[in-house]
Structures are given as C-alpha cells and as structure tokens.
N, C-alpha and C positions, 0 to 999 in steps of 0.2 A: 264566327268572325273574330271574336273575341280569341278563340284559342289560336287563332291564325295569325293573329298580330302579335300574342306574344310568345309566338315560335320565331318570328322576323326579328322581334327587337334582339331577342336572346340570339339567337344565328348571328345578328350583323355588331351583336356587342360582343359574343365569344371571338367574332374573327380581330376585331381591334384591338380587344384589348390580349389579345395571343401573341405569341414570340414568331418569329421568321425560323426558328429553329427547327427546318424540314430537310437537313442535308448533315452529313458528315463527309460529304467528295471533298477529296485533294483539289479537284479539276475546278470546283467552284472558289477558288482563288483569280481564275481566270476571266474578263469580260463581266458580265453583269452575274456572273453567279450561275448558277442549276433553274433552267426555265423550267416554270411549271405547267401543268397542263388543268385545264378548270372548263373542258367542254361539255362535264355531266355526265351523271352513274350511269345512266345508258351505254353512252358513249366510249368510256373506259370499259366498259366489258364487252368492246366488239373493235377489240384493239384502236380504240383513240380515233376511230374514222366517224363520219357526222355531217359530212359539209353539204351531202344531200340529203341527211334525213328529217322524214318531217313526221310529228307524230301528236296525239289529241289526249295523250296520257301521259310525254315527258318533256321537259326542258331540253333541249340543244344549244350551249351556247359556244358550239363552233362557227353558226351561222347566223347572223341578225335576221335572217329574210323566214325562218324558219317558222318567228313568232306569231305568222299568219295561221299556223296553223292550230292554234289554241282558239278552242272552241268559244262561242257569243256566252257573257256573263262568267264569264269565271277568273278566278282569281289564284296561281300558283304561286309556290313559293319553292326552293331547293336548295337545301343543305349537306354541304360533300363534308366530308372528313378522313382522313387517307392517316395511316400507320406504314412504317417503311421500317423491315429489317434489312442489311446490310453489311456484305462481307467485303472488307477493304483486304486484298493482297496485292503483294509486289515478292520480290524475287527473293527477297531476305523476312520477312513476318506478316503474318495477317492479321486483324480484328475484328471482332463485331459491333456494331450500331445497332441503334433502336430508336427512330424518329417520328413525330405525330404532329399534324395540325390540321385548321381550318382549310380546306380545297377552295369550297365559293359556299356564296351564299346568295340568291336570286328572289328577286318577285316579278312574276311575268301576270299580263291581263292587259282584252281586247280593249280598245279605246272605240272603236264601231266596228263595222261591217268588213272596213277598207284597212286600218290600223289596229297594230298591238305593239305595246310596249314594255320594256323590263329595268331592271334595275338590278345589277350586281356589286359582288366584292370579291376581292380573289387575288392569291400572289401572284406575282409576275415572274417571281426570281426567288433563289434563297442562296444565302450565303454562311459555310461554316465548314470549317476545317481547322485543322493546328498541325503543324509540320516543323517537324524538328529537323536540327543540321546545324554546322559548324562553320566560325571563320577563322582563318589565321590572323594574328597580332602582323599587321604591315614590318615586314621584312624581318619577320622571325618564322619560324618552324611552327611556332607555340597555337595550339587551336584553343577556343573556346566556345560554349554550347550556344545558339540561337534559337528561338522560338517562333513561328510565325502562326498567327490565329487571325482568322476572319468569323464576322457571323453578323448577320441583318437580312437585308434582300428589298426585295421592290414589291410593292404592291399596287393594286389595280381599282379604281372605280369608275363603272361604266352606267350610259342611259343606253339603250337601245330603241330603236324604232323600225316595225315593220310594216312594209303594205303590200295589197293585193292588187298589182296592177289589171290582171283577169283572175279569170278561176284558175288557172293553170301557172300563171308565172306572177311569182313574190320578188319583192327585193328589199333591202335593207341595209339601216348603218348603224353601225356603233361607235360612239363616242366616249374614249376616257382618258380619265386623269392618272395619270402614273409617278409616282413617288415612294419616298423611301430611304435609309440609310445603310451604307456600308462599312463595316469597321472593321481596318486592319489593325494589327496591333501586335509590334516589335519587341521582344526583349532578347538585351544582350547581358552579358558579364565576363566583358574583356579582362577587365584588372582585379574582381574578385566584387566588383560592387553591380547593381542592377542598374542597365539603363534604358528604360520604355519608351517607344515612340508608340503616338497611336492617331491613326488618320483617321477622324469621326466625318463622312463626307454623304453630303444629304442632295440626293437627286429628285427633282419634281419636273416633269413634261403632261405634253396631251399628244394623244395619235387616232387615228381614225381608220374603220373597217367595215367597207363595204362586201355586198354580200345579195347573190342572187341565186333562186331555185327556181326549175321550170318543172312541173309534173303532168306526166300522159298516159293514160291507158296503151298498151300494146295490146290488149283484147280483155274477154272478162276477167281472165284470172290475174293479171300480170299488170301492174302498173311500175312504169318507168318515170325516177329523179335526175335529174341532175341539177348540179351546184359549181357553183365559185365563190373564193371571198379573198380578198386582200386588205395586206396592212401595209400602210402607208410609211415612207420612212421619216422617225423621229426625232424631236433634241429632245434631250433632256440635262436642262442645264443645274451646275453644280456648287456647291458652295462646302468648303473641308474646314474643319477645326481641328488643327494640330496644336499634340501636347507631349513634350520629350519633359521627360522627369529622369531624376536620377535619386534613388528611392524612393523616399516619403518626400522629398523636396521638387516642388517644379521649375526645370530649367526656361523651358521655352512654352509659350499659349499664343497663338494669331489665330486669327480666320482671313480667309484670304477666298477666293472665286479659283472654282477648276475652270478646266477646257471641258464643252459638252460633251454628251456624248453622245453620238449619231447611231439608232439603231436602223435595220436595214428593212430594206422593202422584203415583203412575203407574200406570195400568192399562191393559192389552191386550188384542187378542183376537184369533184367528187361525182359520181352517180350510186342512186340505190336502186335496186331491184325486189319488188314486194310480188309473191305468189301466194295466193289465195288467202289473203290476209293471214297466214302463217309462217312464213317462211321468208325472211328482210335479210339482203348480202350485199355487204355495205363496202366501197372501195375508195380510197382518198390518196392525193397525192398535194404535196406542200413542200414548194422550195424558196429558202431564202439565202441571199449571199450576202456571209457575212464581212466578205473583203472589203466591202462598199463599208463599209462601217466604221464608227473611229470609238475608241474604247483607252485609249491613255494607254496602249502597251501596243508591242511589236504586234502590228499586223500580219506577218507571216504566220502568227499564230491562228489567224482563225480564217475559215474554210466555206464554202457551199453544201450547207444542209439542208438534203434533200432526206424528205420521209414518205415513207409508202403505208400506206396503213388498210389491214381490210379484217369484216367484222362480218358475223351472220348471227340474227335472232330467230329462234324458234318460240313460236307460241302457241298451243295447243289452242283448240275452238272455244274462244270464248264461253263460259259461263261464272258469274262472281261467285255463284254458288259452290262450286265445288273448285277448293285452293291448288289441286293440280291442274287446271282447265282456266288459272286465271293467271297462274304462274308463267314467267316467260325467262328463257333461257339464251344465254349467250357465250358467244368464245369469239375469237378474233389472234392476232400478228400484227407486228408492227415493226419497221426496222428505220434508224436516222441513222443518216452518215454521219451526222452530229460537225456542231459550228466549230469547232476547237480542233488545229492539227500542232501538238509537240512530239517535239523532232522528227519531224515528216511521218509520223502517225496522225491520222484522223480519228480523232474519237467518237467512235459511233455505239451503237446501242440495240438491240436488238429485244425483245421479248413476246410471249404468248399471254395472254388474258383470258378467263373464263370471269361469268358475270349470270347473277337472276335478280328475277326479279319479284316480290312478294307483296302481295295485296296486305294493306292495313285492315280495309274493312269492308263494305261490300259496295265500293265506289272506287274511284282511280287513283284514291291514298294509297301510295305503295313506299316499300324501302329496296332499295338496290345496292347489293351487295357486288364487288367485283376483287378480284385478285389476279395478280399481273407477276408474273416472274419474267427477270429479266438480268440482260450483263451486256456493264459498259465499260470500256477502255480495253486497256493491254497490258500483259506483264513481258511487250518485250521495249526496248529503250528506256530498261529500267523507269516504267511507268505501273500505273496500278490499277488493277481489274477489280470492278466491282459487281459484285453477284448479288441480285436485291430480290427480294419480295414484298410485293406490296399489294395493301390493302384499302380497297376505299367502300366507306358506307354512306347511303345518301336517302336522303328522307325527300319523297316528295308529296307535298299537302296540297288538296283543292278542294275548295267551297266555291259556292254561287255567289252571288253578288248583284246589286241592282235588280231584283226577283221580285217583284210587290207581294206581300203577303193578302191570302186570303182566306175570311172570315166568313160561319155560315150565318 
C-alpha cells in the first residue's frame, strides 16, 4: 500500500509540475491547440477505440460506466507517458521534432457492490509551434522578418463515478475541471529595433461526460459490449494579460476578460466482441462539430470531426506462470477527419498502432507498451504534413485493500 501511494503522489506531481510541451504542429496555433487523447495503454494499442471495453486487469478511461468492472477490494492506479518523434514538411523544407510528457495519471477502486470510482489528471490540448514570415512597412515595398510562437495547452482533472444498474448494464459520469494557459507571442523589427507582443491568456471551465455499457453473452464462447458516452458542450471563460515591450523596456501591461470559449458537444458509440476469452475486436465511432463552437477566430476554419477507430487483442490462455501465456498483444487503425478546415482542406489524420502488454509480477501489475505511426495534414495549399511516431508506456499497479489480516 505503501508503495502504491507513493507511485500516485510521484505520477500526479510529475504531471504538475511538467510543461504542456507535447507538440511542435503549425496547426496547433489554431482553436484550443493539438487535443490529446489520455483513454489508456490498453486502449492506444487497439487504435484509440474503448468506449465498449470492459476489462478486470486495466483502466479505460474512454468510458466512466466501465469502472464497474474493477473487481471488489482492489485499488488501481495508471500512469501513461507518450514520446512523440515528428516530421514537419511543406513544399519548400522540412524538420524533425522530438517531444515527451505526462498522458494521465489515474486511481480507480470499488466503493461497494453497486459503485466505483476514480480520479485522474491528464492534458486536454497542447500548444507549440514558432512560424516564421514577413511584413511589409505600410506603403513601401520594404519587408521585415516576424516571428510567431505559441506554447502552453489545457489540462484536465476529473472524479468519475460508476454504477451497476444489473449485472449486465453499467452507466456513468465524469466530471471535470479544465484549465490552463495559452501564450502567443509576437516579435517584429520593423525599423531595426525589437517589438514583442505577448498574450498570456488563462482559460478555466467544467464539463461533464456521461457514459453507458450494456454486456450479453451471445453463447458460451462469445460475449457481446456495447457502449456510448457523451460530452456536453462547454464555457470556458477567459481572462488575457497583455505585454508589448519594445526591447528591454515595457510599452503596454493590462489584464482585461476575453470572450469564452464555447467547446462543442461530442458523442460516441462503440461495441466489443470477446471470443473465448482470447481474442477482443474493438470498434468506435465519435463525432463532434466543431462549427457549433466559438474559439476567438474565423469559424469557417473549423469542421465536423468525425473518427472511426477499431482495435483487436489477442491473449493467449492464461497462465502467470509462463510470461508468453500472460502476455497480451494488440494492433488497431484509426482515422479523424480532424476539426480544423484551412483553405478548404480538412485536416485529418490517419494511423496504425501495434501495442503489448507485460506482466510485472505474478498478479495483474502489468506495463503496456504501444506505438502508433501516423500522418496529419497536407502539403497541398501550401500547408504542412506531418509524419509522427509515437510512443506511449503505461504502468499499471494493483493491491488489495480493506482485506483483514489474518493471524494463526
């Protein structure tokens, strides 16, 4: 218990006290930044689909209604961590990135019979890029160089709550807080001197996500999930501190109230299909429009993302004893039309995931490993395609709890 609690403290103080610095996209200039995905090491190596699965060895937190399925007395915990390498090209140069942080950090455990409940941390967004370009001097020829840099992002803390309305049909909500800072930040050198603008602009809201699974035998071998879950649409209101300097000296400092900003409704649905307790094929689909949304910039830019997402585990027949017999294997696809359309391109996103998974010890302490290759955007409308590979590792720990000891 002891070692348990201080894998949580350390998990939810590395994510705090860590940087948003999970992105080098041009594209996350746009809207709330590069949304992140924090459903769980399971779940990322069976391409990002979840919303029906339900499982007595790992967290899901695609779906709140899931946490029924954590066995009586026990107490989880789950720690992601994701590395992201990164090819940025357009029509004129390319480069490489290299980015890393905190995914989530969870504690799940039954409250009785009927409930369970969890606790996480996790980004919502990330924001960072730097994009260079030029303006002209007002009514002359003359150009000079400009910089634009963004980098922060939005994060997320949620309670969850789940219950067992029968043996067969769970439902659930999640409730959280979302906040966070975004910083853009200008420099020009019109006339040969620096002059910085930089918008430090700190967004905080709540939103809420319900979420149901029904589960039935189709015969001995064959049990049948299905799932849904929705997110409700959000404010999240805004407060900016702007500061134009012109070198080392500062012209302008105010704080002043933005306009909120309205994120959009989202709804899911999923079914899994389990064969002989071996063989899980997992299928999801989630659309949100983000037209409905209001984000401080031309609407015409953003679109209806729609994502498909499907995933298969293989597990060979249990035994702890022998680590090929305890190991479990996964791949998956996944494709979003993605929420962002410049210049009548939609940016979407596409990639394949393979995933395992590795007993710690000879109980349901496992590490899960996945890697996801993928490519988003375009290099036509002079826009920029990115080629990623990414890596996520995830530790998941379980102890008993509430057990009386006994003495001979």
């Amino acid at each position: 218990m002891r070692q348990l609690a201080f894998i949580l403290i350390f998990s939810l103080s590395a994510f705090v006290t860590s940087g948003q610095n999970n992105t080098n996209s041009p594209y996350s200039v746009f809207g709330i930044g590069e949304l992140e995905y924090s459903g769980g090491g399971r779940n990322m190596g069976m391409g990002g689909s979840g919303i029906a699965l339900r499982s007595e060895i790992s967290l899901n937190g695609t779906n709140p209604a899931s946490l029924t399925a954590i066995p009586q007395q026990s107490l989880a915990t789950d720690l992601g961590i994701n590395f992201k390498y990164t090819n940025l090209k357009n029509q004129y140069k390319s480069a490489n990135v290299l980015n890393g942080n905190i995914s989530w950090a969870t504690l799940a455990f039954p409250i009785n019979r009927m409930f369970a409940a969890s606790i996480s941390l996790n980004p919502k967004s990330s924001v960072g890029y730097t994009i260079y370009s030029t303006k002209n001097l007002e009514g002359t020829d003359v150009s000079y160089p400009v910089t634009y840099k963004g980098e922060g992002g939005l994060s997320e803390a949620s309670v969850s709550l789940g219950a067992s309305i029968t043996k067969k049909f769970s439902i659930g909500l999640r409730s959280s807080v979302i906040w966070g800072k975004l910083i853009k930040t200008t420099d020009e050198t019109p006339t040969g001197s620096s002059i910085t603008r930089v918008d430090d602009t700190h967004y905080s809201g709540i939103y809420f996500k319900p979420g149901f699974q029904y589960q039935t035998k189709l015969n001995n071998n064959t049990i049948f999930t299905i799932g849904g879950i929705a997110e409700f649409s959000s404010y999240l209101n805004g407060t900016s501190d702007l500061t134009i300097s012109s070198g080392s000296e500062s012209v302008v400092s105010k704080t002043k109230e933005v306009s909120q900003i309205k994120l959009p409704f989202k709804a899911g649905t999923g079914m899994t299909l389990e064969f002989k307790n071996k063989y899980i094929l997992t299928l999801d689909y989630n659309r949100s429009d983000w037209r409905d949304a209001d984000i401080n910039f031309n609407t015409k830019k953003l679109a209806v993302n729609n994502s498909y997402h499907m995933g298969l585990e293989i597990a060979p027949k249990y035994d702890p004893q022998r680590l090929g017999q305890a190991t479990r294997y996964r791949i998956g696809v996944l494709y979003q039309t993605g929420y962002l359309s410049i210049y009548g391109t939609q940016i979407s996103n596409y990639a394949a995931t393979c995933g395992i998974s590795l007993p710690i010890r000879k109980d349901r302490n496992s590490i899960n490993l996945s890697l996801e290759a993928g490519r988003q955007g375009s290099l036509r409308n002079q826009l920029v395609r990115e080629t990623y590979l990414k890596m996520n590792l995830s530790f998941n720990f379980w102890e008993r709890w509430f057990t009386p000891r006994k003495y001979d």
